[in-house]
MILUMTI-162491 format. One record per residue (C-alpha): residue in three letters; chain; x, y, z. Coordinates in Angstrom, 1 decimal. Layout:
// MILUMTI-162491
     r   c        x        y        z
   ALA   A        X        Y        Z
...
// end
This chain:
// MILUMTI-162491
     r   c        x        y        z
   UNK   A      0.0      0.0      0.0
   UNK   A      1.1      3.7     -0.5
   UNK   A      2.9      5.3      2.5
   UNK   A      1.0      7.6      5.1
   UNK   A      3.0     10.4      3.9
   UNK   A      1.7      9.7      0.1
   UNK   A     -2.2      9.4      1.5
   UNK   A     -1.8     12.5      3.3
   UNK   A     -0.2     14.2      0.3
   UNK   A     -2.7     12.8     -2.0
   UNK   A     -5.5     14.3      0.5
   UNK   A     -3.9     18.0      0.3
   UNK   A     -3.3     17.7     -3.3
   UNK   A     -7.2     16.9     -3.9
   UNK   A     -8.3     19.8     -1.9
   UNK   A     -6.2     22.4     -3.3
   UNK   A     -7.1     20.9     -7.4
   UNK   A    -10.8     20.4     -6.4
   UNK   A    -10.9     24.5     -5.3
   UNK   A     -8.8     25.8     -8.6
   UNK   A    -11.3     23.4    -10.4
   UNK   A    -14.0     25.5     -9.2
   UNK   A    -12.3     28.4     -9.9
   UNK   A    -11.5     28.0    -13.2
   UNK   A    -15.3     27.1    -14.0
   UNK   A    -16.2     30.2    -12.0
   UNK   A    -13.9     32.1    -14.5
   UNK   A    -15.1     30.1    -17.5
   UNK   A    -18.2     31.2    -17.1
   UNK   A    -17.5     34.7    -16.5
   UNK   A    -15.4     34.9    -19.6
   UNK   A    -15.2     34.8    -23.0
   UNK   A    -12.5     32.3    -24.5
   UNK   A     -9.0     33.5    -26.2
   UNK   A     -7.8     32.1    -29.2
   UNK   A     -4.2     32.9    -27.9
   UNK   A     -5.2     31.3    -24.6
   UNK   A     -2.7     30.3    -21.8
   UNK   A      0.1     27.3    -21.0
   UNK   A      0.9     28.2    -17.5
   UNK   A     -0.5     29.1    -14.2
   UNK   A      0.8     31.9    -12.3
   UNK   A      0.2     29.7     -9.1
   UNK   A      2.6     27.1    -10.4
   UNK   A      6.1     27.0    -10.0
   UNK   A      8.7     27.1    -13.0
   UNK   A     11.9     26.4    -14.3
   UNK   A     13.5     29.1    -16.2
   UNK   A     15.6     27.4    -19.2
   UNK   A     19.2     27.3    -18.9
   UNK   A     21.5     26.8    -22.4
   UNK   A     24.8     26.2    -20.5
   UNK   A     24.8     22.2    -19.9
   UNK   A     23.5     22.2    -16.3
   UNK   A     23.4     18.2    -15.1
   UNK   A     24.2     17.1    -18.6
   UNK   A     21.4     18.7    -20.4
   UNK   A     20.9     22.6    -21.8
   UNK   A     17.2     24.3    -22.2
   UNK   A     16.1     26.6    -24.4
   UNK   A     12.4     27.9    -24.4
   UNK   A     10.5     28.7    -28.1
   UNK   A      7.4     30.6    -28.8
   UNK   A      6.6     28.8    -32.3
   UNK   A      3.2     30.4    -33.1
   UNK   A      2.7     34.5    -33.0
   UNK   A     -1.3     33.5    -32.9
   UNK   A     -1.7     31.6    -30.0
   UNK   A      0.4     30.4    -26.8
   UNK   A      2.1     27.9    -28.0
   UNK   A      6.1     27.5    -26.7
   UNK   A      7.9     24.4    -26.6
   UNK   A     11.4     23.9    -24.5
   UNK   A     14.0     21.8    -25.7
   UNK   A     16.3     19.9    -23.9
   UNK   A     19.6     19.0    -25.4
   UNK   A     22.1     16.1    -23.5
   UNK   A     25.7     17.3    -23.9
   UNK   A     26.2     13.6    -25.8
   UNK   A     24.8     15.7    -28.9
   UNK   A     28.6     17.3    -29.1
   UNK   A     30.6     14.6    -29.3
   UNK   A     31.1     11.8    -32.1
   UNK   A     29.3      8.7    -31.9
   UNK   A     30.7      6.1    -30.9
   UNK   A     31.8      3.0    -33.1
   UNK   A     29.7     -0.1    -32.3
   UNK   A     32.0     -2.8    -30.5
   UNK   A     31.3     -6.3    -31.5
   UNK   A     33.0     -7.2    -28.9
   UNK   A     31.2     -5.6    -26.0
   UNK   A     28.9     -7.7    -23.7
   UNK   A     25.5     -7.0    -22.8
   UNK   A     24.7     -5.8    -19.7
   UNK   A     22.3     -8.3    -17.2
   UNK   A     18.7     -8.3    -17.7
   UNK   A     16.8     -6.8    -14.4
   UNK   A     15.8    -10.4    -13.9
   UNK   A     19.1    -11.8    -13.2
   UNK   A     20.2     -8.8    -11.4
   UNK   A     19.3     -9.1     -7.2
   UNK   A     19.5     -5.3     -6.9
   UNK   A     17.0     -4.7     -9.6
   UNK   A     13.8     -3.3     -8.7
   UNK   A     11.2     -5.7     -7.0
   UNK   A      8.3     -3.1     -7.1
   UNK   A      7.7     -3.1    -10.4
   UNK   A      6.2     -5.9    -12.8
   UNK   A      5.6     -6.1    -16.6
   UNK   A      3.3     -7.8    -19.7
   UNK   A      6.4     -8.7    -21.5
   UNK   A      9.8    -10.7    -20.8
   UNK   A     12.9     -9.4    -19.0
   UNK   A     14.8     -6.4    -20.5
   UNK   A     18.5     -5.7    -20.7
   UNK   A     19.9     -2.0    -20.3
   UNK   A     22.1     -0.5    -22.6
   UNK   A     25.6     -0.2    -23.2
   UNK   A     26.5      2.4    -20.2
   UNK   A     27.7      5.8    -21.8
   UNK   A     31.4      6.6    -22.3
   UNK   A     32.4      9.1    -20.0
   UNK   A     35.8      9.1    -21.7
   UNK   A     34.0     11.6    -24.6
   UNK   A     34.1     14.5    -21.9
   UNK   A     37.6     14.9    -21.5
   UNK   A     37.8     17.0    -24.4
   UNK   A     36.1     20.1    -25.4
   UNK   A     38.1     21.3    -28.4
   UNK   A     36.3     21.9    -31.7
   UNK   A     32.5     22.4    -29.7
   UNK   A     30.6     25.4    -30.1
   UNK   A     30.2     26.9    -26.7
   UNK   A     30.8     30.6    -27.6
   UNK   A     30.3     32.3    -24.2
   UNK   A     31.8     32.8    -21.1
   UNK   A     29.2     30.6    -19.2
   UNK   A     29.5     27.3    -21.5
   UNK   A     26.0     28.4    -23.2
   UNK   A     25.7     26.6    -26.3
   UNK   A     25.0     28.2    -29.4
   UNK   A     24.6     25.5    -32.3
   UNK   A     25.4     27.5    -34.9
   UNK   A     27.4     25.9    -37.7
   UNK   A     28.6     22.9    -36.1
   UNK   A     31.8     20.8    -37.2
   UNK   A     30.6     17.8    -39.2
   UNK   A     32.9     15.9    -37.5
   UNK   A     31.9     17.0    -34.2
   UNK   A     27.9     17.6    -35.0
   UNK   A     25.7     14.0    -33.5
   UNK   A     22.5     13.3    -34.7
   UNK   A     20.0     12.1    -32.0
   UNK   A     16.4     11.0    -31.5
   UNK   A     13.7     13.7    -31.1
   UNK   A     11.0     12.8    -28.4
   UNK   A      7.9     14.9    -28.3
   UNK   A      6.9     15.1    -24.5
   UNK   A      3.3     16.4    -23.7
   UNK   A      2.8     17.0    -19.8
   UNK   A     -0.1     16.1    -17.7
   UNK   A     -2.4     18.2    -15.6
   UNK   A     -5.8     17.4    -16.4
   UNK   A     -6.2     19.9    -19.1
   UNK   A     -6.0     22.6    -16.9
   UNK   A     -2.7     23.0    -15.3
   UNK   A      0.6     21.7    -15.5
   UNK   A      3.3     23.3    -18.2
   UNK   A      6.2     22.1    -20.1
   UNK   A      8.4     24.7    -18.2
   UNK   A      7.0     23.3    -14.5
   UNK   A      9.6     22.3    -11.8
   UNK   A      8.7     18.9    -12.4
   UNK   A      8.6     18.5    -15.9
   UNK   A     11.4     20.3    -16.6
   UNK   A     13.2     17.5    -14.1
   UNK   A     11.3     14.5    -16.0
   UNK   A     12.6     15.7    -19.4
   UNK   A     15.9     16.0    -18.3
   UNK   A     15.7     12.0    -16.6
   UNK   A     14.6     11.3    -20.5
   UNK   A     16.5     13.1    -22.3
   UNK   A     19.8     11.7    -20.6
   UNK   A     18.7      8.3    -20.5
   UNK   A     17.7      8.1    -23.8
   UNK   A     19.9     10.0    -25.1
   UNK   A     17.8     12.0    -26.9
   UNK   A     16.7     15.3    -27.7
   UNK   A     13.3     16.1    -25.6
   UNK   A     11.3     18.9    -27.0
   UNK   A      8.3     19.5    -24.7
   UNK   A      5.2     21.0    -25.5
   UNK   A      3.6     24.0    -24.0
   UNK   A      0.1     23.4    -25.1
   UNK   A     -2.6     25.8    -24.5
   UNK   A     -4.9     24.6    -21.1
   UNK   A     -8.6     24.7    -21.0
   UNK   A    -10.8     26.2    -19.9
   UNK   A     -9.3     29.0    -21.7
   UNK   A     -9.0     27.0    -24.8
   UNK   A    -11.1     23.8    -25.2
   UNK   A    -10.9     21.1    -27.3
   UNK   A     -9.2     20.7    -29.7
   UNK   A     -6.8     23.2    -29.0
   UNK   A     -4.4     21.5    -27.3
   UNK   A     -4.8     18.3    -29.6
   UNK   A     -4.0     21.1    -32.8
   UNK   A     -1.4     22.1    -30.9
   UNK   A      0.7     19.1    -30.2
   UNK   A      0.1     18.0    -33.9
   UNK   A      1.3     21.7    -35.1
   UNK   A      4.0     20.9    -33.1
   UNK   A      4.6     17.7    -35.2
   UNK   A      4.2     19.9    -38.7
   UNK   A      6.9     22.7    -36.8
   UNK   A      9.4     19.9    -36.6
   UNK   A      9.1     18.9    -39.7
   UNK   A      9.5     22.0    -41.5
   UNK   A     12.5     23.1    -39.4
   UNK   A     14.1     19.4    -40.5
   UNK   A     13.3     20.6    -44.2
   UNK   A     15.1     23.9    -43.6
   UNK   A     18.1     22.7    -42.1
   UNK   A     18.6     20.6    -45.6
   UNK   A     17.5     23.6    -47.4
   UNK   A     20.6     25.4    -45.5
   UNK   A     22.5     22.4    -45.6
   UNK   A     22.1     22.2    -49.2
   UNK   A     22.4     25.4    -50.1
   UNK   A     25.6     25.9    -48.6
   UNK   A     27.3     22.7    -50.1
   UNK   A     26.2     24.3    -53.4
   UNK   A     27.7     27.8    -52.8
   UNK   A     30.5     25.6    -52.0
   UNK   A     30.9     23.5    -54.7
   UNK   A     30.8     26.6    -57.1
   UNK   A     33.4     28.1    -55.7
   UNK   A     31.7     31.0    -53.5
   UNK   A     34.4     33.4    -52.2
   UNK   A     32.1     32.2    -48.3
   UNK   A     33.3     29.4    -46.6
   UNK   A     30.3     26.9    -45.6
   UNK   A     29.9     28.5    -42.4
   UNK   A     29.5     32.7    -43.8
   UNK   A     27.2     31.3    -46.2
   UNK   A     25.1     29.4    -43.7
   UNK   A     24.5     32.6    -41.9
   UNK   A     24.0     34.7    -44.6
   UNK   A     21.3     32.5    -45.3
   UNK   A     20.0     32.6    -41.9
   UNK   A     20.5     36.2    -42.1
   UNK   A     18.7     36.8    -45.4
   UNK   A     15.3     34.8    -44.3
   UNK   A     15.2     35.1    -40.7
   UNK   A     17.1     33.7    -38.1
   UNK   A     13.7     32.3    -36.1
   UNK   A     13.2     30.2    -39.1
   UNK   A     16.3     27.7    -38.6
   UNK   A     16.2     26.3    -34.7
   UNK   A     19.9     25.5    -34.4
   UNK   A     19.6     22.7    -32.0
   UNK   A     17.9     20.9    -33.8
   UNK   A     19.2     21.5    -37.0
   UNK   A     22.7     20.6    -35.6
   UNK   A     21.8     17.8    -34.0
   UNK   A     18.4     16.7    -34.2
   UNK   A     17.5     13.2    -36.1
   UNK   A     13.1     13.4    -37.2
   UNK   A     13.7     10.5    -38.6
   UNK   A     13.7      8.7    -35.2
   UNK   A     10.9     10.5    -33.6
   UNK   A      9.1      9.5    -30.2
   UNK   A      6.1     10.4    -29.0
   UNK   A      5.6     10.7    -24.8
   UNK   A      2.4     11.7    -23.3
   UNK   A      2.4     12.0    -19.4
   UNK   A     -1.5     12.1    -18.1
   UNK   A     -3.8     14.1    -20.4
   UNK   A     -0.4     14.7    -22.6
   UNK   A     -0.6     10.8    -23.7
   UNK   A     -4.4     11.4    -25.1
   UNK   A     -2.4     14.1    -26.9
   UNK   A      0.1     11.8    -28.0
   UNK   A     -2.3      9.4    -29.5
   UNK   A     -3.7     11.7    -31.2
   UNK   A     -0.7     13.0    -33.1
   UNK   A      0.5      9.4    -33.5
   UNK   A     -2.9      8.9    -35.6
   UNK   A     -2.6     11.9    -37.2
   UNK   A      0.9     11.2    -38.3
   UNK   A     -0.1      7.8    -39.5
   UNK   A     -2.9      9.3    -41.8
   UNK   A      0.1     12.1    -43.6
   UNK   A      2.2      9.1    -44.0
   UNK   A      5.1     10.6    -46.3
   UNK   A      3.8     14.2    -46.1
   UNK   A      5.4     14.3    -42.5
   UNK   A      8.5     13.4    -44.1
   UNK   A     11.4     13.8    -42.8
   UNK   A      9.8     13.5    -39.8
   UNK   A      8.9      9.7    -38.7
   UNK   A      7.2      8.7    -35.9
   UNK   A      8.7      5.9    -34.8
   UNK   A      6.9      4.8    -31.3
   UNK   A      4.9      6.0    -28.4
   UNK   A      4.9      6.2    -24.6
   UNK   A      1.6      6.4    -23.3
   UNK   A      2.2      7.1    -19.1
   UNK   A     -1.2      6.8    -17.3
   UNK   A     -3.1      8.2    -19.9
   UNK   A     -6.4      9.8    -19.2
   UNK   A     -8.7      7.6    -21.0
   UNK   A    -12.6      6.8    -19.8
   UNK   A    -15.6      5.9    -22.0
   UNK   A    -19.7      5.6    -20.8
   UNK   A    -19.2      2.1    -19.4
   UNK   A    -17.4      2.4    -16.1
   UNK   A    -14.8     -0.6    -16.4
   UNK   A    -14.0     -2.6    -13.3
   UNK   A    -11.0     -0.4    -11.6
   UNK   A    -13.4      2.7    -12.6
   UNK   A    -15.6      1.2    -10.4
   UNK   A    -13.7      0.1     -7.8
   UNK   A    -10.7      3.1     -7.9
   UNK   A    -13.1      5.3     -8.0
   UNK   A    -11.9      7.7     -4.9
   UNK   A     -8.3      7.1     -5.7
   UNK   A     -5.4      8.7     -4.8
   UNK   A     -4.7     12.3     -6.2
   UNK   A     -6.9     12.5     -9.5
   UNK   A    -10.2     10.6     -8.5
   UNK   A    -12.7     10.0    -11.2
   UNK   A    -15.1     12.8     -9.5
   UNK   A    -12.2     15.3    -10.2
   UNK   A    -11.5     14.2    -13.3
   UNK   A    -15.1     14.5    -14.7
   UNK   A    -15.0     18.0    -13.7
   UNK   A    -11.5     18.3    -15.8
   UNK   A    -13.5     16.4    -18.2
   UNK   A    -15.9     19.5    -18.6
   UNK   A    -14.1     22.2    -18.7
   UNK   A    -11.7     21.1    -21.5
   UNK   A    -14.7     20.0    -23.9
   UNK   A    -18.0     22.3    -24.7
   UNK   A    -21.1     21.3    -23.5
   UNK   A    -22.2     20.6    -26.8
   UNK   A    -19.6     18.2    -27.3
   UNK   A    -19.5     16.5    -23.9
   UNK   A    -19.5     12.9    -23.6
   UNK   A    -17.5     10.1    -22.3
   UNK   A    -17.1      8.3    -25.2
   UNK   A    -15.7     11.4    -27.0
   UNK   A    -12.7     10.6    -29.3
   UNK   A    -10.1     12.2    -26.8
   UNK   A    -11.5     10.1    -24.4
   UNK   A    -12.2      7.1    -25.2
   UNK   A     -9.5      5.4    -27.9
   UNK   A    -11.7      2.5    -28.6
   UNK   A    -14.8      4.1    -30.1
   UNK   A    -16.0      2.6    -33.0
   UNK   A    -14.8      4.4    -36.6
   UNK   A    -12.3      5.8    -34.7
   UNK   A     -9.4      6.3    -37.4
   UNK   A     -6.6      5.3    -38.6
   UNK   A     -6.8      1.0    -38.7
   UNK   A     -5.2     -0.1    -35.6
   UNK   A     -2.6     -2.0    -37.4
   UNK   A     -1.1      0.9    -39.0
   UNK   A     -0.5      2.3    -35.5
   UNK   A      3.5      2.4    -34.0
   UNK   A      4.5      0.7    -31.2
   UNK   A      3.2      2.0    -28.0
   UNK   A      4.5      1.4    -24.4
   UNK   A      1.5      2.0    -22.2
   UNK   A      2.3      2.7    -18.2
   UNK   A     -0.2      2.0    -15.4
   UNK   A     -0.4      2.6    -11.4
   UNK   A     -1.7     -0.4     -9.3
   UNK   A     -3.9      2.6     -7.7
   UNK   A     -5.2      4.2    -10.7
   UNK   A     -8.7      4.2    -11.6
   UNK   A     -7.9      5.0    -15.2
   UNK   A     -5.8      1.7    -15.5
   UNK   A     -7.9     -0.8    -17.2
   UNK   A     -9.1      0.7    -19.9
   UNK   A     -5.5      1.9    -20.9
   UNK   A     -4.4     -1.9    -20.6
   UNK   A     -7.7     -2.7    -23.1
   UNK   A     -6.3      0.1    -25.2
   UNK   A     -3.1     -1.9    -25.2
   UNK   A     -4.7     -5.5    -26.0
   UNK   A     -6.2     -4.0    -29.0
   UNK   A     -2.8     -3.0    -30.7
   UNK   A     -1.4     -6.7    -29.5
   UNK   A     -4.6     -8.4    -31.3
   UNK   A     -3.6     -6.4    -34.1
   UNK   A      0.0     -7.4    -34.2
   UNK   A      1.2     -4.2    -33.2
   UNK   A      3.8     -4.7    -30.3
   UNK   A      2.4     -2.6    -27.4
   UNK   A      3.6     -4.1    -24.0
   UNK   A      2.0     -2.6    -20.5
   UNK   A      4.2     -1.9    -17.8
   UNK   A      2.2     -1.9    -14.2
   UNK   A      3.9     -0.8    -11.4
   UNK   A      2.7     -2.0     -7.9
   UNK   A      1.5      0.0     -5.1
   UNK   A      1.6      3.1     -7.4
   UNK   A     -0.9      5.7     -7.7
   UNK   A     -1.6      7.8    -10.9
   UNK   A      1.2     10.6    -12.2
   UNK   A      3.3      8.3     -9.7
   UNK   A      6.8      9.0    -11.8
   UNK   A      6.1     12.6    -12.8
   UNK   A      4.5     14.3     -9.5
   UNK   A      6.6     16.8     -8.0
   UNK   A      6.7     14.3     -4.8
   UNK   A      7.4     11.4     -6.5
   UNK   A     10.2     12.2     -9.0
   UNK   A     13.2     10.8     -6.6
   UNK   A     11.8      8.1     -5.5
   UNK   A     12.7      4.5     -6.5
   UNK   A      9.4      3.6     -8.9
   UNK   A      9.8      6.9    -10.6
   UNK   A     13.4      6.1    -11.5
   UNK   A     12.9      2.6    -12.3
   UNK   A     10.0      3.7    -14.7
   UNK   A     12.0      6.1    -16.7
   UNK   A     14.5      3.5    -16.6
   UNK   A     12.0      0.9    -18.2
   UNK   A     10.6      3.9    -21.0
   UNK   A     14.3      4.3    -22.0
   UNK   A     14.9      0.4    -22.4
   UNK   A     12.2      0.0    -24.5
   UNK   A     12.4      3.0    -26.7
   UNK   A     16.0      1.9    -27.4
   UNK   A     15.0     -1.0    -29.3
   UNK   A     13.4      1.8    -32.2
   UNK   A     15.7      4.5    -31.8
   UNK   A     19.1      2.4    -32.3
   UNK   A     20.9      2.7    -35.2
   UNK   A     21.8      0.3    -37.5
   UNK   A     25.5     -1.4    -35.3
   UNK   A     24.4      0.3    -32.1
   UNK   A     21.7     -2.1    -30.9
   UNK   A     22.1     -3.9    -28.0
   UNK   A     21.1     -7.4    -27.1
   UNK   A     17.2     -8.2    -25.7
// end
């Protein structure tokens, strides 16, 4: 069972959500909606972005929309400036948890025992010649980056939780949980400010994960563009060197158009999609959506999904609906009322399309869908019909284990309170593991 400390926790937490609940239908009804609309609340603490590599990991924060709210902060591991690494055929693979006596014994899984990684070289730090940190402070810049120094990585998209109405991409606790992913991953972790209800309802905040999507694929096309473009100016013999004519051309069209983190270093190609809470309805959603543009997308791919807890319900109560009911920290009465402020009144049902995933005509085929990790909480109400979510991929053929993690409640690895202890790390763990296995390239895989 969860500890007193976490009971009394989860009984503070509901009282101070249930009263800015009613406040923000108070508001909603007082007000008339913005289409620019909000992605933070001034009662919540943030984290302001940092672009020197604090813990391993720089932060930058982007407004990508001048009509609406919509920012995104990017999180960049200081792997992304050094060479990769040559894959070693002779290098064993690390023990499965299973065979390990120190591995976690609170956690249990749908699928067979998993190996970690190769652990990170360390060795790569002990130089920093050749990298583009072009400030006092170590704050990275990105611009023109050495070929031989420039590494391509994966791009997770990470939508935060919050019940539609709070939570931000910038939060204390976010910002922490994209770092924990970003690292272990070794990825790049852009996370998405999306506009919160009741300010904006649906589909705001699903159009603005999925613009997010179209954003990274036209800054993938742009950094070609430049790429080309300077290659050819090159080739002809331009009195500029690659790098003046890279900036001229940044220069000439606007420098908000090329991101330079990502142009430097990020891979679309290998493209993850994380949703945390309400953030993995998101996340389904843009994974559809991304299946229907097929090559349009391009580069972009998506490759996989992690769906954490996601906020799923439907107009016939399922068993733990029924039983969990009065859960810890988001208990279905609470969550009704989130429920109703993020879609209109017209629109309001439980078996509405962001809700439920398993209405019928509910597009694309599930066969065409990618992988997807699904992560439940012993203690969450929500849990069964995510894990019925996840059998109908399996019957499909699409692989899309379930990992269930005992004695935990929902938001259990991405709650402020939670993020340091050992389930919260051993989940991340677990998301890294499996995402691996589609983000690897071709000689860096590692043994399953």
């Amino acid at each position: 069972m969860p500890s007193v400390a976490l009971k009394l926790y989860s009984v503070f937490f509901k009282f101070v959500f249930k009263h800015r609940l009613q406040n923000l239908i108070q508001s909603s009804n007082d007000e008339s909606s913005s289409p620019y609309g909000v992605t933070t609340r001034p009662e919540e603490s943030v984290s302001a972005s940092n672009p020197s590599f604090t813990d391993g990991v720089a932060t930058k924060d982007i407004h990508i929309d001048p009509f609406t709210a919509l920012s995104i902060r990017i999180f960049l591991p200081d792997s992304s400036l050094f060479p990769p690494e040559q894959p070693d055929s002779k290098a064993k693979p690390r023990s499965s948890p299973k065979d390990d006596p120190n591995s976690h014994n609170h956690r249990r899984s749908s699928y067979g025992p998993l190996n970690v990684g190769a652990p990170r070289n360390d060795s790569r730090r002990s130089s920093l010649e050749g990298l583009n940190l072009r400030s006092d402070n170590n704050a990275y810049r990105g611009y023109s980056p050495s070929p031989r120094n420039c590494r391509k990585l994966p791009v997770v998209l990470q939508f935060h939780g919050g019940g539609w109405v709070s939570g931000s991409n910038d939060s204390v606790a976010n910002d922490y949980f994209c770092r924990r992913i970003a690292k272990l991953c070794d990825v790049i972790v852009v996370a998405v400010g999306y506009r919160l209800a009741p300010e904006n309802k649906y589909p705001a905040a699903f159009e603005d994960g999925l613009k997010v999507l179209n954003w990274l694929a036209k800054q993938a096309n742009l950094a070609e563009c430049s790429k080309s473009l300077g290659n050819g100016a090159r080739g002809a013999g331009s009195e500029f060197t690659n790098a003046e004519f890279q900036r001229h051309f940044v220069d000439a069209f606007g420098a908000s158009m090329v991101e330079p983190w990502l142009a430097a270093h990020g891979d679309p190609s290998r493209c993850v999609l994380l949703g945390v809470s309400c953030g993995a309805n998101i996340a389904d959603y843009v994974a559809r959506k991304a299946v229907e543009a097929g090559k349009l997308l391009d580069p972009v791919k998506v490759v996989a999904q992690v769906l954490m807890y996601p906020f799923f319900i439907g107009n016939v109560p399922t068993q733990s609906e029924i039983k969990l009911a009065n859960s810890y920290f988001y208990d279905k009465a609470m969550c009704l009322l989130a429920w109703k402020l993020f879609l209109t009144k017209e629109e309001f049902s439980l078996d509405h399309p962001a809700a439920n995933p398993l209405i019928p005509d509910r597009g694309p085929p599930l066969k065409l869908m990618p992988p997807t990790l699904t992560v439940v909480a012993e203690h969450d109400w929500m849990r069964d019909r995510a894990i019925a979510y996840s059998e109908a991929l399996r019957k499909v053929n699409v692989d899309a284990p379930v990992l269930e993690y005992k004695d935990a409640v929902h938001e259990f690895a991405t709650l402020d309170m939670l993020l340091k202890t050992p389930q919260a790390e051993a989940c991340a763990e677990d998301i890294a593991i499996w995402v691996k296995k589609y983000i690897s390239l071709r000689g860096h895989e590692f043994s399953y």
